[in-house]
C-alpha positions in Angstrom: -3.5 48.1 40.7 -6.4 47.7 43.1 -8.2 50.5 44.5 -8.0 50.7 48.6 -11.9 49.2 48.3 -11.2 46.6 46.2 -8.5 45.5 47.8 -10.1 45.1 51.5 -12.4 43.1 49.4 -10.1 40.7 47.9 -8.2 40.3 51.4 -11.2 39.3 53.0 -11.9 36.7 50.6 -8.6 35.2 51.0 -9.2 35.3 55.0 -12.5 33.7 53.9 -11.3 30.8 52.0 -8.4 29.9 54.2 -10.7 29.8 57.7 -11.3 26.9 59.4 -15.3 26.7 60.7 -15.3 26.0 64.5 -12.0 25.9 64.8 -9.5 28.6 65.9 -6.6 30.1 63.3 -4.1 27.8 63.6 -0.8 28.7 64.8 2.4 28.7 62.9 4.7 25.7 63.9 8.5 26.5 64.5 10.5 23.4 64.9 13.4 23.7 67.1 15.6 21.3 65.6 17.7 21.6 62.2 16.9 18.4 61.0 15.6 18.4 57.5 13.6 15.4 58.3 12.0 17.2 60.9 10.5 19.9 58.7 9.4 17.4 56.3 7.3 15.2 58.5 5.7 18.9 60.0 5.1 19.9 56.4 3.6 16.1 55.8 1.2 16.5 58.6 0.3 20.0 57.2 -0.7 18.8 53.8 -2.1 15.4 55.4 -4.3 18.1 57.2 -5.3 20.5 54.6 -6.4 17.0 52.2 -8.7 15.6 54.8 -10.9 18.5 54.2 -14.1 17.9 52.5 -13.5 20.0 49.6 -10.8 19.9 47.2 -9.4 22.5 44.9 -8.1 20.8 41.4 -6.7 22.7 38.9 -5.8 21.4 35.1 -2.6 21.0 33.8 -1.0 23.9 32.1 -0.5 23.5 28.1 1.2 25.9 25.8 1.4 28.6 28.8 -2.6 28.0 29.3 -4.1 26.0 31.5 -5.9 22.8 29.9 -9.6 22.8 31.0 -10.4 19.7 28.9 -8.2 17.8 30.3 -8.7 14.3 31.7 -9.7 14.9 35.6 -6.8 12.3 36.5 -4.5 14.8 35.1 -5.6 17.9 37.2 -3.5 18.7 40.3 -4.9 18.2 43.8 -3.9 21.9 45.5 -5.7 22.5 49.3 -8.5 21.3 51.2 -11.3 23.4 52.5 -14.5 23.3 54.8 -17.1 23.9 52.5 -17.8 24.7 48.6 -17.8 28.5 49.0 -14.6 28.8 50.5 -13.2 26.8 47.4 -14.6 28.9 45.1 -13.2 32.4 46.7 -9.9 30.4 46.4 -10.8 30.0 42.4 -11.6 33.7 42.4 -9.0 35.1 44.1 -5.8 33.0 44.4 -6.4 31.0 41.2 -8.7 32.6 38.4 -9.3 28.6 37.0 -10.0 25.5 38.8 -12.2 22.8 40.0 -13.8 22.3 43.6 -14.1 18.4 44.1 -16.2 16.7 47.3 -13.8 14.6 48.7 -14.3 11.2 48.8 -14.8 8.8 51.3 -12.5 6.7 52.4 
């Protein structure tokens, strides 16, 4: 269990890492319709979103219950985008404990 101090600590790292530089918080989207399809193509745009981001969090493949860090980069999974390097790495720290931050590249 985290002490009260610690734990202020770790939340604002999470705030941190998720923030969006020059841009406001964005606001939760609530669909009106039932559709299925509906939700999907929101959460599509969502993750469409988060990947144009220039940095990427990877993590490896988990083997035997651990996770894999020698394996082959192609194999690693492709989790969130971010604005920049240090908010990648708070993710690592705090959300994670393993994983790679990747410069996107250009397309």
């Amino acid at each position: 269990m985290l002490t009260k101090d610690k734990q202020v600590g770790t939340d604002a790292k999470i705030e941190f890492a998720d923030r969006h530089f020059g841009q406001p918080p964005a606001e939760p989207e609530f669909l009106d319709s039932e559709n299925p399809t509906d939700q999907t193509a929101a959460d599509d745009r969502d993750q469409l979103t988060q990947l144009a981001e220039p940095w990427h969090l990877i993590i490896p493949p988990v083997k035997g219950g651990k996770p894999d860090m020698e394996a082959r980069e192609s194999e690693w999974i492709l989790m969130q985008g971010f604005d920049s390097k240090e908010q990648c790495e708070y993710a690592i720290q705090v959300e994670y404990g393993y994983g790679k931050c990747i410069r996107a590249k250009a397309h």
